[in-house]
C-alpha positions in Angstrom: 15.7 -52.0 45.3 15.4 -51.6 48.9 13.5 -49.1 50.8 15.7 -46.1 52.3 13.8 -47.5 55.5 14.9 -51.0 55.4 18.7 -50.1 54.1 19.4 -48.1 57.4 17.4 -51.2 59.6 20.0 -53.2 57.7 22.7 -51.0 58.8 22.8 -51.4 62.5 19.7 -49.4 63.7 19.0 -51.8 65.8 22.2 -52.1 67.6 22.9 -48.0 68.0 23.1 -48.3 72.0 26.2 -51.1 71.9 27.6 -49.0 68.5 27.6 -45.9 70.3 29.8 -47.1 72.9 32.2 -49.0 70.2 32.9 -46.0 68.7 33.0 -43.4 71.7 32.5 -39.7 70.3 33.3 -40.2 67.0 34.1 -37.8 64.9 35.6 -35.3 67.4 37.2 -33.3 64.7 37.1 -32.4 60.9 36.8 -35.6 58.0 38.6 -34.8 55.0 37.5 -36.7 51.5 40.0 -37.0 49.4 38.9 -36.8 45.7 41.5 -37.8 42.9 40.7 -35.4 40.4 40.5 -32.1 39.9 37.9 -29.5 41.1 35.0 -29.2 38.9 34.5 -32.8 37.6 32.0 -35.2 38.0 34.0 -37.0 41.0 34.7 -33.6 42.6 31.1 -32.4 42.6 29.1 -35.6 43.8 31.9 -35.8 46.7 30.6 -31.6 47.4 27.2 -32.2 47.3 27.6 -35.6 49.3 30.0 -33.6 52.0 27.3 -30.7 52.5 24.4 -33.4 53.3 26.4 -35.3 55.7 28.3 -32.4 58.1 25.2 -31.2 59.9 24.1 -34.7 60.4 27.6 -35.4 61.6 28.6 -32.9 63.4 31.9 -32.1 61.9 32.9 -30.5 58.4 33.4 -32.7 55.7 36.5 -31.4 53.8 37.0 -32.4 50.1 40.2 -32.5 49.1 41.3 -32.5 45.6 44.5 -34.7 44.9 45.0 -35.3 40.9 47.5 -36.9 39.5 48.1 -40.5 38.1 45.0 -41.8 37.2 43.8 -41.3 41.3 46.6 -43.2 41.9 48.3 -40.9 44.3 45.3 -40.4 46.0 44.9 -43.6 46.5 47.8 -44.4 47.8 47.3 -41.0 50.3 44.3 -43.2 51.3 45.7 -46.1 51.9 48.7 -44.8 54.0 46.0 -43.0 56.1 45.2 -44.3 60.2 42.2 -46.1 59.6 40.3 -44.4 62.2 37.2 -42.3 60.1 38.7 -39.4 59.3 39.9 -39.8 55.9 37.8 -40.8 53.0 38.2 -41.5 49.7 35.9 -41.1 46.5 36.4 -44.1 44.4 35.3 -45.1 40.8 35.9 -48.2 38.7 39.7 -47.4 37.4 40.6 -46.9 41.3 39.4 -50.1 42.4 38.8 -52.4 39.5 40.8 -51.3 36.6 44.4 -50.2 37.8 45.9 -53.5 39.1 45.6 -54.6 35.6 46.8 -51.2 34.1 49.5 -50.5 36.0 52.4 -53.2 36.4 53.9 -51.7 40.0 50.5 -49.8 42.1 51.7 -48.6 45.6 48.3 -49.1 46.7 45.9 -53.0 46.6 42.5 -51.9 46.4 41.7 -55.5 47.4 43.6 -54.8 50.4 43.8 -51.7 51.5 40.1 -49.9 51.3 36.9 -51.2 52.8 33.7 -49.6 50.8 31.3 -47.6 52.6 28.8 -46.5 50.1 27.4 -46.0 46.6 27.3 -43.1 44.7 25.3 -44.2 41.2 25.8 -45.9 38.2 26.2 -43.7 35.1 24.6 -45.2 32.3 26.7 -45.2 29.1 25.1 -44.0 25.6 26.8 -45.2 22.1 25.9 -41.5 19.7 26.0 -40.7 16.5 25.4 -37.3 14.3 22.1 -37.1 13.7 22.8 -37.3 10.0 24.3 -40.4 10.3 23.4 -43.5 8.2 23.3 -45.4 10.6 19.5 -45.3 12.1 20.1 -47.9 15.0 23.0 -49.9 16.4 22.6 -53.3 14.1 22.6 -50.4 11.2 26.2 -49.2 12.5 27.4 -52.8 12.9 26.8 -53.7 9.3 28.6 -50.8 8.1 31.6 -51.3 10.6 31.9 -54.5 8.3 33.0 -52.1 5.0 34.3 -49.3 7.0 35.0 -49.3 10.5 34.4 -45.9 12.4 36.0 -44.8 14.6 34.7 -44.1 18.3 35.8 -41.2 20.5 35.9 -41.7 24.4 36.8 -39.4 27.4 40.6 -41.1 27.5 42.1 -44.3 27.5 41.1 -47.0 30.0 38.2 -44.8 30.8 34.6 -47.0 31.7 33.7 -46.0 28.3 36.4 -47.5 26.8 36.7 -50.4 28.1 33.0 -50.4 27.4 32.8 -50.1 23.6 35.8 -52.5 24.1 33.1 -55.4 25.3 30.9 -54.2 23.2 33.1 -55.2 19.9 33.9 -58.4 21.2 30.3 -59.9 22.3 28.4 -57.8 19.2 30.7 -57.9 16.2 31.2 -54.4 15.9 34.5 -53.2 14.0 35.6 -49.3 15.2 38.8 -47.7 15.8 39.7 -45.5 19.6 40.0 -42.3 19.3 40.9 -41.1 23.1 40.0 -37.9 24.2 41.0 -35.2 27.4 37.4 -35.3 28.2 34.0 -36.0 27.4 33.0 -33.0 26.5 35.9 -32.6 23.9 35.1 -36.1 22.1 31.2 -34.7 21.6 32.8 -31.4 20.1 34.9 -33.4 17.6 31.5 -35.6 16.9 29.3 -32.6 16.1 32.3 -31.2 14.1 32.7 -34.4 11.7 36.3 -35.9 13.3 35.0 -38.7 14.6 32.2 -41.1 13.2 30.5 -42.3 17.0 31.5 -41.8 20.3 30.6 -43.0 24.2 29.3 -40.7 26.6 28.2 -41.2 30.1 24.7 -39.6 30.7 25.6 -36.7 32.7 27.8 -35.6 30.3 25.3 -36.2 27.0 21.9 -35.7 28.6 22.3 -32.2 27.5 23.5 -33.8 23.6 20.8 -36.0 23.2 18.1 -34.3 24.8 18.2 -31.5 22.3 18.8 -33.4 19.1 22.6 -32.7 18.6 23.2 -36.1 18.6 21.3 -39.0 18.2 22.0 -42.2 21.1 21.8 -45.7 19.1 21.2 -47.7 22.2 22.4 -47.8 25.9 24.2 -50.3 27.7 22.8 -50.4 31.0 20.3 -53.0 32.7 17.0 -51.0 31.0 16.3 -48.4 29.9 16.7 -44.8 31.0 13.6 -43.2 32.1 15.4 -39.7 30.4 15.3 -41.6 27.4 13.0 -44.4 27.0 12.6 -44.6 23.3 17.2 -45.7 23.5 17.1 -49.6 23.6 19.6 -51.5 25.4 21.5 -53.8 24.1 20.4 -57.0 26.3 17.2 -56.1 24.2 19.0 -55.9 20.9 20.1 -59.4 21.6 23.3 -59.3 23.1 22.4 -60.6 26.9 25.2 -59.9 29.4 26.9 -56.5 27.1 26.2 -54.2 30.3 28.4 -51.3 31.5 28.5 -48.4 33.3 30.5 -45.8 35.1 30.1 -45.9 38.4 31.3 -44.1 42.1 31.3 -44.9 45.5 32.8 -44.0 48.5 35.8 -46.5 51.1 37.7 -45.9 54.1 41.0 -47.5 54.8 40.7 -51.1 56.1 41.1 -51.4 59.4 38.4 -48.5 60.2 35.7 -50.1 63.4 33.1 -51.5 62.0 30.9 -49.3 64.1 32.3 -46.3 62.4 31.7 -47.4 58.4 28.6 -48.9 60.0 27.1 -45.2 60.8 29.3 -43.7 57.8 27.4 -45.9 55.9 23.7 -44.7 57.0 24.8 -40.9 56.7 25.4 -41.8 53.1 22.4 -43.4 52.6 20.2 -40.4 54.3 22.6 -37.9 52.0 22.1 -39.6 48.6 18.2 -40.2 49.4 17.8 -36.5 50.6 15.4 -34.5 48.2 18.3 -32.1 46.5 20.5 -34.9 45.1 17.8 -37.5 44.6 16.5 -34.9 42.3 20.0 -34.1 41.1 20.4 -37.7 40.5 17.5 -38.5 38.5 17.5 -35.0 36.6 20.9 -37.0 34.8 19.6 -40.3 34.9 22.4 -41.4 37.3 21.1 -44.9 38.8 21.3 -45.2 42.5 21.5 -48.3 44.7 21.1 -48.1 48.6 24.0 -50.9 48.8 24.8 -51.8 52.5 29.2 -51.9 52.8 28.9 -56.0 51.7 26.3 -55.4 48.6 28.8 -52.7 47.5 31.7 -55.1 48.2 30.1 -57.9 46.2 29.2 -55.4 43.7 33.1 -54.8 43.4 34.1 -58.4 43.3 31.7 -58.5 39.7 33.3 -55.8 38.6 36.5 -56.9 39.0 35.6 -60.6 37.6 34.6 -59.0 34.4 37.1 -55.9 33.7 40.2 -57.2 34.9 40.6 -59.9 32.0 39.6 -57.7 29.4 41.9 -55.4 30.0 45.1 -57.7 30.2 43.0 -59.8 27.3 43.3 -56.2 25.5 47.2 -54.9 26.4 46.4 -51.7 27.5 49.1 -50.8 30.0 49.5 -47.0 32.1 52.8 -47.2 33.1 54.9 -48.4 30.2 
């Protein structure tokens, strides 16, 4: 990982005299961020939090502005319709710029296209639970029994990271289970702890809490290593299945076609916000994994994504729009 010191050299420090004058007095009025979900989620906070770190530095408010609806899609395409001159943002996640041109047959909006990244948010590792009464003690444990009966596996919703997750997950381990989709994390953990569903996925700021007090017990994660939250969860590179990662994940574009100069310092305010003492704290209180990608890392970091995800899903059928 690079130091928050090199990540902002990287970003144009040295050139701040000839990007001062590219971009004249930008921002001269109020930003807006445009979050496609509704208030109170995950998305909706991080893009809060973010917003309040990066007005004073600024100089302008940062509005977040909630538009659900469609899987972010009409956000999205809000976004993408938007001057590309700074002053709108929009939060985006895996399903807005990696999943939903292979979800959805007509999208009014090309995330290849039409956004330029800015910044990363954080990677939320992804935990496969169980009951802690379950028989299966460890993750090759619930893969042998999926062979006489396969459980089934609750996620937030269809085409969620944590579907499409467990969905890799079957194919590269062996595992047999059945989706069950949920409206919600939270409401796939009740149905475990209540006995209507055998396992489910859960990102870790919604199951910290779970796991951490022994409601539920977490067979194994599937990010890069393990969580320093919970170091005794093995991943499943260790378990012997190299290359089954996943994760959920946000970040942060601008329409393409915004001057360079302005993502360029865009970019560094983000960086100083999400290494600022509050949400660093915040961050690592929910094991959330942070990068301090420059606008090409996180671009590149897209391109995987989309290398990976995009086949499974047509490979799998699963369609949003009819």
């Amino acid at each position: 990982m690079f130091g928050r010191r090199e990540v902002l050299a990287g970003l144009g420090m040295a050139g701040l005299a000839g990007q001062a004058r590219a971009q004249g007095s930008w921002p001269e009025r109020p930003m807006r961020w445009v979050v496609g979900y509704p208030p109170g989620g995950a998305s909706d906070a991080f893009a809060r939090l973010i917003a309040a770190q990066m007005t004073p530095r600024l100089g302008q408010n940062v509005l977040v502005e909630n538009r659900p609806g469609g899987g972010a899609v009409l956000a999205s395409d809000l976004v993408a319709r938007s001057p590309a001159d700074g002053y709108t943002w929009m939060h985006v996640d895996n399903g807005i710029l990696v999943y939903n041109p292979a979800l959805y047959s007509r999208l009014p909006y090309n995330p290849d296209r039409d956004f330029t990244g800015v910044g990363f948010i954080g990677r939320f590792p992804l935990y496969i639970v169980v009951r802690p009464n379950d028989p299966a003690t460890d993750f090759t444990a619930l893969v042998a029994a999926s062979k006489t009966r396969a459980p089934t596996y609750g996620t937030p919703a269809v085409a969620s990271p944590h579907h499409l997750a467990m969905e890799l997950v079957k194919r590269r381990t062996g595992l047999a289970a059945e989706h069950v989709p949920y409206r919600g994390g939270p409401a796939a953990m009740q149905d475990l702890l209540a006995g209507n569903v055998d396992v489910v996925v859960i990102d870790t700021a919604t199951g910290t809490p779970f796991i951490r007090d022994g409601r539920v017990r977490a067979l194994c994660v599937m990010s890069e290593a393990r969580s320093a939250l919970f170091p005794q969860v093995p991943t499943l590179v260790e378990l012997g299945f190299a290359d089954t990662v996943a994760y959920g994940w946000q970040g942060m574009s601008v329409p393409t076609g915004t001057p360079a100069p302005v993502i360029a310092r865009l970019a560094q305010e983000m960086v100083r916000a999400m290494t600022s003492t509050d949400i660093a704290r915040r961050l690592a209180d929910l094991g959330i994994e942070y990068q301090p990608w420059t606008p090409a890392e996180f671009a590149a970091f897209v391109q995987r994504e989309n290398a990976l995800w995009r086949p499974l899903i047509r490979e799998l059928g699963i369609r949003l729009d009819g």
